[in-house]
C-alpha positions in Angstrom: 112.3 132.0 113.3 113.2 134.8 111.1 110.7 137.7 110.7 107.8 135.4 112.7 108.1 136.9 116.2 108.4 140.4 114.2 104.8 139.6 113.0 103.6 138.8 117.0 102.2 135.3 115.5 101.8 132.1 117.8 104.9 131.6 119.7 103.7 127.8 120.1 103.5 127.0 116.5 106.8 128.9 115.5 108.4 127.3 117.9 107.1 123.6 117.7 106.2 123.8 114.4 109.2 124.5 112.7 111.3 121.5 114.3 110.7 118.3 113.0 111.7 114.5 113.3 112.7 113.1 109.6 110.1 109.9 110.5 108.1 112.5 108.5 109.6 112.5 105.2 106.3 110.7 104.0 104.2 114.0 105.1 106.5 116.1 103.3 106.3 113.8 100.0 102.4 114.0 100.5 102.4 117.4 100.7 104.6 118.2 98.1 102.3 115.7 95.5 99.3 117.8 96.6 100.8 121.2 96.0 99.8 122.1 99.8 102.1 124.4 101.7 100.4 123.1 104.6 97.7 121.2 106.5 96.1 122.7 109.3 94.2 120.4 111.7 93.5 118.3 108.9 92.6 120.9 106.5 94.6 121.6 103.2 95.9 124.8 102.2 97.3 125.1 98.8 100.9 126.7 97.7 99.3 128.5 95.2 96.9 130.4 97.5 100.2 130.8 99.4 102.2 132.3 96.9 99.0 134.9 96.1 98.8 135.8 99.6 102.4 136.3 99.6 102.4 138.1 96.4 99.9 140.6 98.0 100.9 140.9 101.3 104.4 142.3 99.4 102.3 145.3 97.9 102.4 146.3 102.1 105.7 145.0 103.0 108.4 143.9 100.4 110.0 142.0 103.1 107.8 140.1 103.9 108.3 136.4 103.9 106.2 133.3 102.8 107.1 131.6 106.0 106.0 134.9 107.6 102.8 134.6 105.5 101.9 131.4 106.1 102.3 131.5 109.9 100.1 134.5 109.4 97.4 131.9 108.0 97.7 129.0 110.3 97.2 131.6 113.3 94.1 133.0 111.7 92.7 129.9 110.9 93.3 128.1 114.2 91.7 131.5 116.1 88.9 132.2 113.8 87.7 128.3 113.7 87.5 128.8 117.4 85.6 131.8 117.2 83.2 130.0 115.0 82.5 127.1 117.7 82.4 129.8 120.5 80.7 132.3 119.3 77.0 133.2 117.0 77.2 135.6 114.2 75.5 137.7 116.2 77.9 138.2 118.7 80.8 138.8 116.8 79.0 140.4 113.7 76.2 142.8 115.9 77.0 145.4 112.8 75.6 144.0 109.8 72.5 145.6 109.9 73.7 148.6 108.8 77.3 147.2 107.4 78.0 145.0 104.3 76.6 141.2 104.9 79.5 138.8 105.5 79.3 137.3 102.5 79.6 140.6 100.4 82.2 142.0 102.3 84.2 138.4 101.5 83.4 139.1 97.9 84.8 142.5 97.3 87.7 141.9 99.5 88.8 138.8 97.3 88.3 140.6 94.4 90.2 143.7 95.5 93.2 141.2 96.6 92.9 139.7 93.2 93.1 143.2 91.4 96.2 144.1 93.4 97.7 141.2 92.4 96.7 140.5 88.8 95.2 143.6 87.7 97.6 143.9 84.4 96.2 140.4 83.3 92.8 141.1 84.6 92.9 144.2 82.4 93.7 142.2 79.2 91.2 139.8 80.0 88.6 142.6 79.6 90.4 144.1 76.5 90.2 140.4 74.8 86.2 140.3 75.0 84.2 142.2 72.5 84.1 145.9 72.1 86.7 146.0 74.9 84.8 145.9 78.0 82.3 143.9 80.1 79.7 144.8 77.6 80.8 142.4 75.6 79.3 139.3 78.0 76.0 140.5 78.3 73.0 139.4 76.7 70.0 140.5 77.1 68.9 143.7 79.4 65.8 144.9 81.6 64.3 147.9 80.5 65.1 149.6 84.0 63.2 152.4 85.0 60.6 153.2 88.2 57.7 151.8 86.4 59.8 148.5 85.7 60.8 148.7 90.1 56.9 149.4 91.2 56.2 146.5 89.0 58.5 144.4 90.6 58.3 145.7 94.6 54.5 147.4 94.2 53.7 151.3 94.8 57.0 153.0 96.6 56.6 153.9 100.3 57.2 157.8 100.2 57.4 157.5 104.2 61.2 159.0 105.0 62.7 155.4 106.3 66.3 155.1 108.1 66.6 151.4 106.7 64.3 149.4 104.0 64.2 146.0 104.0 62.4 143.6 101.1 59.7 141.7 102.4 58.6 138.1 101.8 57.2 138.7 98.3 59.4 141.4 97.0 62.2 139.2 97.9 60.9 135.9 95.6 59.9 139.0 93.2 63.6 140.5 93.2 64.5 137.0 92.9 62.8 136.7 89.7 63.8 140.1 88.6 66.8 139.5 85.6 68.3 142.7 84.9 71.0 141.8 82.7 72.1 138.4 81.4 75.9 137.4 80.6 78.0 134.7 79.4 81.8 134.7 80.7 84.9 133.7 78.3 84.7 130.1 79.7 81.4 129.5 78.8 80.3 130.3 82.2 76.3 131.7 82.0 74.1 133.5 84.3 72.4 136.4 85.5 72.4 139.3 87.3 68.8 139.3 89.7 67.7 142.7 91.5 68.2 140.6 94.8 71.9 139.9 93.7 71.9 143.7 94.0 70.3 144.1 97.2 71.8 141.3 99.3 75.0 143.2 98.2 73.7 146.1 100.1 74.5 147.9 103.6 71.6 150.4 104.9 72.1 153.2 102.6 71.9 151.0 99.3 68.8 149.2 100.7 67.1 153.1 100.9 68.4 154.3 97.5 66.7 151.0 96.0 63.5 151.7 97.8 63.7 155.2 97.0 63.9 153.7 93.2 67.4 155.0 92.5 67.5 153.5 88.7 71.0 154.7 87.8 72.3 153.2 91.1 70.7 150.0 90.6 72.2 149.5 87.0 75.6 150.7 88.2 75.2 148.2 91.3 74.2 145.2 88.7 77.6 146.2 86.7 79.3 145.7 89.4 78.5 142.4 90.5 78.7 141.2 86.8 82.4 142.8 87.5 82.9 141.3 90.4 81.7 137.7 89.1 83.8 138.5 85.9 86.9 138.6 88.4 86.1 135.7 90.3 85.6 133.3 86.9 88.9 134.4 85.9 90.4 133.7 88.7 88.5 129.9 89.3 90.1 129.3 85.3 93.2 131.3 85.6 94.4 130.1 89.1 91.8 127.2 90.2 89.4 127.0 92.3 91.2 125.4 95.1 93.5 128.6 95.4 89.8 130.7 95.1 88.3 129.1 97.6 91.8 129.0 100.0 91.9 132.9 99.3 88.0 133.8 100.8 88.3 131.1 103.7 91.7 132.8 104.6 90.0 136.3 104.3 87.1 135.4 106.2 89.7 134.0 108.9 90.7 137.5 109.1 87.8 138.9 109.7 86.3 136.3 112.3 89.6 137.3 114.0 89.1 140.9 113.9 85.8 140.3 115.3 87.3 138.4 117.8 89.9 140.6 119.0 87.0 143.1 119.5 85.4 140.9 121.9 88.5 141.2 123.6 88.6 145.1 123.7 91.5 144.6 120.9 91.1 147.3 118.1 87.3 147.7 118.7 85.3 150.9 118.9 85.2 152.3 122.5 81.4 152.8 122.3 80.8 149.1 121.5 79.4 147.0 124.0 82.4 144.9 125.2 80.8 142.2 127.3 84.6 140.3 128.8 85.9 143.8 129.4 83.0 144.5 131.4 83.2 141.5 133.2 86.7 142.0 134.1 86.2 145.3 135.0 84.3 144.4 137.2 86.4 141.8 138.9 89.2 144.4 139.5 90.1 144.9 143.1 90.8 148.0 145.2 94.4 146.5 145.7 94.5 145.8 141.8 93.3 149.7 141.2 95.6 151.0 144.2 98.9 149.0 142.4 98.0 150.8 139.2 97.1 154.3 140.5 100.9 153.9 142.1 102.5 152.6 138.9 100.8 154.8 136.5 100.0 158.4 138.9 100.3 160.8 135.9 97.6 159.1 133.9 95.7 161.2 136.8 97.4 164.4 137.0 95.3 167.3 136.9 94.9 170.9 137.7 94.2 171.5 141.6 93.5 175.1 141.3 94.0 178.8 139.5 94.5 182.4 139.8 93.1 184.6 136.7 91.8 187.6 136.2 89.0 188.3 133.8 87.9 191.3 131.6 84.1 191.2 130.5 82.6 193.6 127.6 79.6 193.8 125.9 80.6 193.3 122.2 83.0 190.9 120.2 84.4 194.3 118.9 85.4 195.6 122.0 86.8 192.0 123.0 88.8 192.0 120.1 90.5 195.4 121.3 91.2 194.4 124.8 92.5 190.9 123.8 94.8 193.1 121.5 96.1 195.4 123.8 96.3 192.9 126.5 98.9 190.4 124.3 100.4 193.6 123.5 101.7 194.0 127.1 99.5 196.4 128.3 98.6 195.9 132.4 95.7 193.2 132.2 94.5 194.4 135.8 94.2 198.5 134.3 92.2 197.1 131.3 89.8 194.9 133.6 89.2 198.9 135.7 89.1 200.5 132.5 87.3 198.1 130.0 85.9 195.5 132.4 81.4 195.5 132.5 81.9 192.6 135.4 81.2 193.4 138.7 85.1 192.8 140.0 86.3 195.6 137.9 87.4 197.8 140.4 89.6 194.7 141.7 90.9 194.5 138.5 89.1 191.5 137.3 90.3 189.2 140.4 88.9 186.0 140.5 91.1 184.9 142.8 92.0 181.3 143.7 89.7 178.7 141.5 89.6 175.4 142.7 88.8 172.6 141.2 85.6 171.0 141.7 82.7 168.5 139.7 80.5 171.3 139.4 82.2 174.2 138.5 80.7 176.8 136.3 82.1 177.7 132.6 84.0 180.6 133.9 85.6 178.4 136.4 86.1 175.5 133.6 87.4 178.2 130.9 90.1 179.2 133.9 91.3 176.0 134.2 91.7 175.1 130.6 93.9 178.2 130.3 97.9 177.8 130.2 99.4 180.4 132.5 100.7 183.6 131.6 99.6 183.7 128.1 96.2 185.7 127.3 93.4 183.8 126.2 91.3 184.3 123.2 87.7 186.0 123.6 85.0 183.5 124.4 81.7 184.5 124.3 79.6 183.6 127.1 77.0 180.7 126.9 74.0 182.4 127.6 70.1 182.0 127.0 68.2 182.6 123.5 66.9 186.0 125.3 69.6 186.9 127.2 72.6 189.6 125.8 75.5 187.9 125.2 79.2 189.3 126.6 82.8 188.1 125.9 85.2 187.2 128.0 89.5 187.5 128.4 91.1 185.4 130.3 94.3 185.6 132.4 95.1 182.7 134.2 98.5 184.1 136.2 99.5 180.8 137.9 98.5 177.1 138.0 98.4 174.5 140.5 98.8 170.9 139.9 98.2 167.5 141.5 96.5 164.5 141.4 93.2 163.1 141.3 92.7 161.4 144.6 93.2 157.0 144.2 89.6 156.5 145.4 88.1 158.9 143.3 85.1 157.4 140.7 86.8 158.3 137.4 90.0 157.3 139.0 88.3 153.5 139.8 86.8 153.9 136.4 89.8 154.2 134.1 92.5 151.8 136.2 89.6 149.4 136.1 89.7 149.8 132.4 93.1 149.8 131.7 93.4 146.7 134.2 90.6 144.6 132.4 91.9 145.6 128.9 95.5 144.2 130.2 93.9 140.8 130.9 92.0 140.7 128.3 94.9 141.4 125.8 96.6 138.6 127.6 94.0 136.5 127.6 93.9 136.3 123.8 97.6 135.9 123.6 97.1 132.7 126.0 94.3 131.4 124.3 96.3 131.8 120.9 99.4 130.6 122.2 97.1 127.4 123.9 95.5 127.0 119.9 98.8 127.1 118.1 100.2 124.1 121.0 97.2 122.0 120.4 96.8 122.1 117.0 98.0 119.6 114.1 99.7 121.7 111.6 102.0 120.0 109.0 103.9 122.2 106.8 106.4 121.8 103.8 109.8 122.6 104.5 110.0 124.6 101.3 108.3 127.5 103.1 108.8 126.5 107.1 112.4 128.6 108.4 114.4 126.5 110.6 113.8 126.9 114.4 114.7 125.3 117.8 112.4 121.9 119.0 109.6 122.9 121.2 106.8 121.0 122.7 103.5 120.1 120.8 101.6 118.0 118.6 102.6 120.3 115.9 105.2 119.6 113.8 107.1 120.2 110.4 107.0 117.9 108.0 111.2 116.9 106.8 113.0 117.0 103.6 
């Protein structure tokens, strides 16, 4: 299956999709007529979209195969139209109050694809137009300044606000609000509203146009005439079939990123992860007990320590002790000699430190201490009316074992790293269950020869 199993895509559809009877020669002839590389349960995708996701996925990986490429696509597609019947926006999407709306974020990632690909045409394109630059498709302009903005949204709220969001009226005011006018090379006319500029905000654009931000505004309309600029060229130069194949296959990729993070997959650790929970949850004390066994230096730590400790009143007189001390001078003499603490005649003997929950930050700087080598001054935490003092450390030998297999954190983590297993093969099963069920045809001009396998999917023959 060449590079397929490289890319970790479904082992059911490279495996059943790839081997087909030649009763489907018709398919492949339909195909071929079409110009689709493929048609996944029922739903077309073009060879030119192929060939530009191809062409761009090379920028990453000049090895990269179409085959490779388009396996890529069926696997998102099959996943994410199954997180879109499973799951509501807000579940997978919890973000976008503070993130880029969906739609946005699908707008500048297709135009950034297109750049990568076809910037040295793209370039040109905006070289051919008048004066050289997108000026030369605008028409008319707004006379943008605050007084134009409190005209349009009424008096600005001076409160200090985290977000800002338009309200009923100043969105059908924004609506109405042109601030430039443009026609495009083909012909293609329109505007540019103050809400195309804030629906193409996250948080901190909404606040700078509340705050009336006038040269962000402007610069935020150039950009969507850019963007729209981009995207017409593209819909002429390429068609709109391959546009419209290129966002649904980018917003494949992100449903399925969004997925995978209700799966524990790639997702922040502080984001609520409601199946991990759940599993978590489920995990035995047999489960736990298996993996504490399997895995006992995840929960090494240090038992206990003996240090010694000098104490002075100044960093300046730290500073002189921690010299002296990595010099090679006696660390016990220097604790009699130098030492403020009340062990000084001991030399600074702490003795044996054990570990416990609630030890105190001497106890904690101990134990975070390598043996043998002199630690750095630290000075002490203390109150805002209290003298401070500086410590030196000396931890002279360490201790180590393990943290106990019923201990809490213990339960905690190989509960984790249990659920996070099972979820992660979870997904793989549910992909793998996807790519069995689904009906994929695909042309043999990019599908890689491969053993028969079981399915409804199939390759459509020369």
């Amino acid at each position: 299956m060449q590079r397929l199993a490289r890319l970790g895509l479904v082992a059911a559809l490279c495996g059943a999709a790839l081997a087909a009877p030649a009763a489907h020669a018709s398919t492949s002839y339909q195909l071929r007529q079409a110009g689709l590389a493929a048609r996944t349960n029922g739903t077309p995708l073009a060879a030119g979209s192929l060939a530009l996701m191809w062409r761009h996925s090379r920028l990453r990986d000049a090895d990269i195969s179409q085959a490779d490429v388009l396996a890529a696509m069926i696997s998102n597609r099959l996943m994410a139209d199954y997180a879109r019947s499973h799951y509501a926006p807000g579940q997978l999407f919890d973000g976008a109050r503070v993130a880029f709306s969906s739609d946005t974020e699908n707008e500048m990632q297709t135009v950034a694809l297109l750049r990568s690909v076809h910037g040295k045409a793209l370039d040109q394109a905006v070289r051919a137009l008048p004066g050289g630059n997108l000026n030369g498709v605008v028409g008319e302009r707004a006379a943008l300044d605050a007084a134009y903005l409190d005209g349009v949204l009424g008096p600005l709220d001076k409160r200090l606000l985290l977000d800002f969001a338009f309200t009923a009226g100043q969105r059908a005011a924004a609506q109405q609000a042109v601030l430039l006018q443009y026609q495009l090379p083909g012909g293609s006319r329109g505007a540019v509203t103050l809400l195309d500029v804030y629906a193409r905000q996250n948080v901190q654009g909404r606040v700078e146009i509340q705050q009336r931000n006038v040269d962000f505004i402007g610069q935020q309309a150039r950009a969507v005439l850019a963007n729209r600029f981009v995207l017409d060229w593209a819909e002429r130069t390429l068609g709109a079939r391959v546009l419209e194949d290129v966002r649904a296959a980018l917003d494949d990729q992100a449903q399925v990123k969004a997925l995978q993070a209700q799966y524990g997959i790639g997702a922040d650790m502080h984001a609520p992860q409601p199946l991990l929970k759940a599993l978590a949850d489920k995990v035995t004390q047999a489960e736990i007990r298996t993996y504490y066994d399997s895995h006992k230096d995840e929960f090494r730590r240090i038992e206990k320590v003996k240090a010694r400790h000098v104490r002075v009143a100044s960093e300046a007189a730290a500073q002189r002790v921690y010299q002296e001390a990595a010099g090679g001078a006696d660390f016990a003499e220097l604790a009699r000699a130098r030492s403020i603490a009340g062990d000084r005649a001991q030399g600074g003997d702490l003795g044996w430190i054990e570990h416990t929950e609630r030890a105190g930050w001497l106890a904690q700087l101990a134990m975070l201490q390598p043996p043998g080598v002199v630690g750095q001054p630290v000075r002490s935490p203390v109150g805002p009316n209290e003298a401070a003092y500086w410590e030196i450390m000396l931890v002279e030998r360490r201790i180590e074992g393990y943290q106990p297999p019923g201990d809490d954190s213990v339960r905690y983590a190989a509960s984790q790293a249990i659920a996070q297993r099972k979820a992660v093969a979870a997904y793989g099963a549910l992909r793998e269950q996807l790519a069995r069920e689904a009906r994929v045809e695909i042309s043999p001009d990019y599908a890689p020869a491969a053993a028969p396998g079981p399915g409804r999917t199939r390759r459509s023959s020369k």
